[in-house]
N, C-alpha and C positions, 0 to 999 in steps of 0.2 A: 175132488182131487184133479190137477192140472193134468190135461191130456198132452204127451209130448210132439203130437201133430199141431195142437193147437197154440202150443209155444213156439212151434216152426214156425208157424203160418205169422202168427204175432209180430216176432223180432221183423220176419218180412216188412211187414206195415209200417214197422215204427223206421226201418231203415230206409224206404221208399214214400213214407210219407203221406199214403193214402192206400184205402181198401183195394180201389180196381189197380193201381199200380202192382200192390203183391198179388191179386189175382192174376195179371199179364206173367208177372216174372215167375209164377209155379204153375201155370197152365191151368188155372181152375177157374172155376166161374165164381163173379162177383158173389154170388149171392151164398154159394158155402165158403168162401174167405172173411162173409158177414157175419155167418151163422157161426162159424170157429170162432168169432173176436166175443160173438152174445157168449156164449157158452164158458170162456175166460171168465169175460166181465161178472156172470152168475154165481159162479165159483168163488172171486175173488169179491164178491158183492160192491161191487164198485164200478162206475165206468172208468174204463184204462184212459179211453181217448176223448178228447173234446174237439169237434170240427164242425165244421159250419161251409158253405161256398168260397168261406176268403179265408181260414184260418187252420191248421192241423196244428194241433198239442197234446203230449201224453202229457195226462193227469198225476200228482204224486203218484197213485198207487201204481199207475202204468209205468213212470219210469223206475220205482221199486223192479216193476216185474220185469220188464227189460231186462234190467241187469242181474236178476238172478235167473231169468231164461237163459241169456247168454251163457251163462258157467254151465248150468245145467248139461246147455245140449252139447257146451265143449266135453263136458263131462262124460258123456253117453259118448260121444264121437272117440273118446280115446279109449272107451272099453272097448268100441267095438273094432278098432284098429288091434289093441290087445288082442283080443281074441283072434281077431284075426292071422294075425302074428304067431300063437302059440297053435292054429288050427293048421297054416301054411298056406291057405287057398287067397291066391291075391282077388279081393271081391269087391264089391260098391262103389265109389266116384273114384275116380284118383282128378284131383284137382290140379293143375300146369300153368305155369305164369312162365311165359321166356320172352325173350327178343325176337323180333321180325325175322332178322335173319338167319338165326337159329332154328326157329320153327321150318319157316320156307326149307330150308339148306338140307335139313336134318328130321326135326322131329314128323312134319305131314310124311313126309316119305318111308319111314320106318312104322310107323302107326298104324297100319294095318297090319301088317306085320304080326307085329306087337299084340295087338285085340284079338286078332286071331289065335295064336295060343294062350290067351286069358280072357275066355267069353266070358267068363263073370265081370269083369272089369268095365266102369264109364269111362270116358276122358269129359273133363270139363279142362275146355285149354282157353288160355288165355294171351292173347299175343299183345307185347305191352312196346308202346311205341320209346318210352326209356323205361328203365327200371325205375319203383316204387315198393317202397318199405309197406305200401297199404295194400299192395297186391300180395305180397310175398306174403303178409298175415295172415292173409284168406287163404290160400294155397297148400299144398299137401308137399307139393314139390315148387322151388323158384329156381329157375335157372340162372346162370348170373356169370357174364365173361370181362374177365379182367381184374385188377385187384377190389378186393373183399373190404368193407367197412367192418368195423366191430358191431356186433349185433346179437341178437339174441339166436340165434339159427343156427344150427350144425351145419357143416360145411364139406360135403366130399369133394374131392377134384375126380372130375372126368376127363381131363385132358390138358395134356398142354396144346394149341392151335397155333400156327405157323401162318405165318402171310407169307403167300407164295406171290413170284412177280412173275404175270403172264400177258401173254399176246395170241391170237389168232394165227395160225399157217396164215393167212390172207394175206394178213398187216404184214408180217417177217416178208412175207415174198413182195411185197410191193415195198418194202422202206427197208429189207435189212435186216440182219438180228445183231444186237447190239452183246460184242462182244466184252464191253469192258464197263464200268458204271462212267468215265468221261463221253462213249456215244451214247451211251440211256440219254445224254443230254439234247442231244440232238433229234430225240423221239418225241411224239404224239403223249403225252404223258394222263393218266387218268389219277384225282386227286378227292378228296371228301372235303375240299373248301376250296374258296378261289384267294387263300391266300399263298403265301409262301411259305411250304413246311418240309420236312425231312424224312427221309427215310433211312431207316438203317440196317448195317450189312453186319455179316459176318463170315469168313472164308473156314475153311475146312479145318487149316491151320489156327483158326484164334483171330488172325487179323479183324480190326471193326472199324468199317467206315460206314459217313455219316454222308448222303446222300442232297444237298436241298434243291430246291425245284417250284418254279411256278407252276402247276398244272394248265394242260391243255384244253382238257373235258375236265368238271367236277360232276361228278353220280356221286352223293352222302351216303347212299344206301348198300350196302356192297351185293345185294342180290340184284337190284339194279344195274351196278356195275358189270355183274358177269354177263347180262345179254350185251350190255356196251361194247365188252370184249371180245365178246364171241362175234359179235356183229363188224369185226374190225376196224373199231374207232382208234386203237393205240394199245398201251401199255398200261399194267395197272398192278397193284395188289387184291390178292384176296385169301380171307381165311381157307387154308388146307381142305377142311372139310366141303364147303361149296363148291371148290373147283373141282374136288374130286372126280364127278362122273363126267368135266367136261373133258379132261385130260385123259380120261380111261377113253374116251371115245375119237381125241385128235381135233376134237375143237375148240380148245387152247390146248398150246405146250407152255412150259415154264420158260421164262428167260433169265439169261445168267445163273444157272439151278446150283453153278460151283458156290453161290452169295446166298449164306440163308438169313432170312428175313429174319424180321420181330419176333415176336410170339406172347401170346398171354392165355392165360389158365381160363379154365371153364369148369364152373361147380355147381354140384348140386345143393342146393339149401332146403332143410326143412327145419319146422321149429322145432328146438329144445325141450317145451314141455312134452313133447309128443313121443309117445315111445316108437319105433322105428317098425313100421306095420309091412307085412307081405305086400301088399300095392305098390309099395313105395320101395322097398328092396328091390324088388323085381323091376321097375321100370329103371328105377339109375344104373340096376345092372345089365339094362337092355341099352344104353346108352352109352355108357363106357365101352361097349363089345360093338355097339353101334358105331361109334365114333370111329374105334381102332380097325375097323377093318376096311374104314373108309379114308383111312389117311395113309391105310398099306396098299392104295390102289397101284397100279401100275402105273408108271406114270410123274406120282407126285413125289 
């Protein structure tokens, strides 16, 4: 009978492509990552893998076992999510794929937190320089800002985010604060390309104007952007949530705050097949509560 460590350890192999690779990526030594694969091969009377100094290949009966290891231990993972679920105790990896600036902004800073009232709980996070439908598969949770593709993944919204337009006291006292969006034009302006693009407003009343503008400074990054800011290079946008603790503290204020920005949605994604596990409850609901008490800062 297949032992389901030994099916872990395997799919490792076959997906890394050699023995001491999945020994590095599970922390084990070469030589019981070798003795797992004998022990398989014995079982299944077969050798899975064929390699040599220049070649790695699973054999038929390897790639057989591949892909019913794969079901398998998805199999297992969602009983034990189940149970999980029905026992209440959020327990074992919870798995994280978001965006740089997301993570940075939001989730490293709530994360202790967080583990701290659920020491049963891992974080495997994953900070993904764009989104990838190949991360998101892997993942327990995908974070994902801005409109949604169609996909196989349930989708909660944890927020709507606002791009706030902010400047340093420093900058204001040396250039002004621009009372109208005609002198925004005459400012240091911060942009995520060096072309020519727009911005848009909206007044309290409804009114909606559209902004456009060469930038001054380009930062793509917008956690980048806010030391930019805060170091008073100019003016800029930034999602609600990052600036928040710079404006709780008075270094940025908002400019023109009567004009509110953009805004776009921020969701939790996990897959479909998966039934909706205490790990996984529990952290989107520590994010949504997370989010909102950081967009009620004072301030923004």
């Amino acid at each position: 009978m297949f032992d389901l460590s030994d099916l872990r350890i395997f799919v490792r192999i076959a997906e890394l492509g050699s023995v001491s690779g999945a020994a590095r990526a599970l922390s084990l030594p070469k030589s019981s990552v070798s003795r797992s694969l004998g022990r398989l091969e014995e079982v299944a009377g077969s050798a899975l893998i064929e390699r040599s100094t220049r070649h790695f290949r699973l054999t038929d009966a390897g790639d057989m076992l591949l892909r019913h290891a794969r079901r398998i231990l998805e199999d297992v993972g969602e009983a034990e999510n189940a149970l999980s679920g029905m026992i209440g105790v959020p327990r074992g990896t919870l798995r994280v794929t978001a965006p740089f600036t997301f993570t940075v902004g939001l989730l490293t800073p709530m994360l202790p937190v967080f583990l701290k009232h659920h020491p049963e709980l891992r974080i495997s996070l994953f900070v993904e320089s764009r989104p990838a439908e190949t991360f998101a598969k892997n993942a327990d949770v995908a974070i994902r800002i801005g409109p949604l593709r169609d996909s196989e993944f349930i989708a909660r919204k944890l927020a709507t985010i606002e791009l706030l337009l902010c400047a340093s006291p420093a900058y204001l006292s040396a250039h002004g604060t621009p009372q109208t969006l005609d002198e925004l034009a005459g400012h240091s302006l911060l942009g995520i390309t060096d072309r020519r693009f727009t911005w848009r407003f909206r007044t309290n009343a409804g009114k909606i104007e559209e902004f456009e503008f060469a930038p001054r400074h380009v930062v793509s990054e917008p956690a980048a952007a806010k030391a930019v800011l805060v170091g008073g290079c100019g003016i800029g946008r930034l999602p609600d949530y990052l600036a928040a603790d710079a404006l709780a503290r008075g270094t940025l204020v908002r400019v023109l705050p009567e004009w509110e920005g953009d805004s776009v949605d921020a969701h939790a994604l996990y897959p479909s097949h998966r039934s909706l596990s205490a790990k996984v409850r529990v952290f989107i609901d520590a994010l949504v509560a997370h989010l909102k008490r950081l967009t009620e800062t004072p301030g923004t």
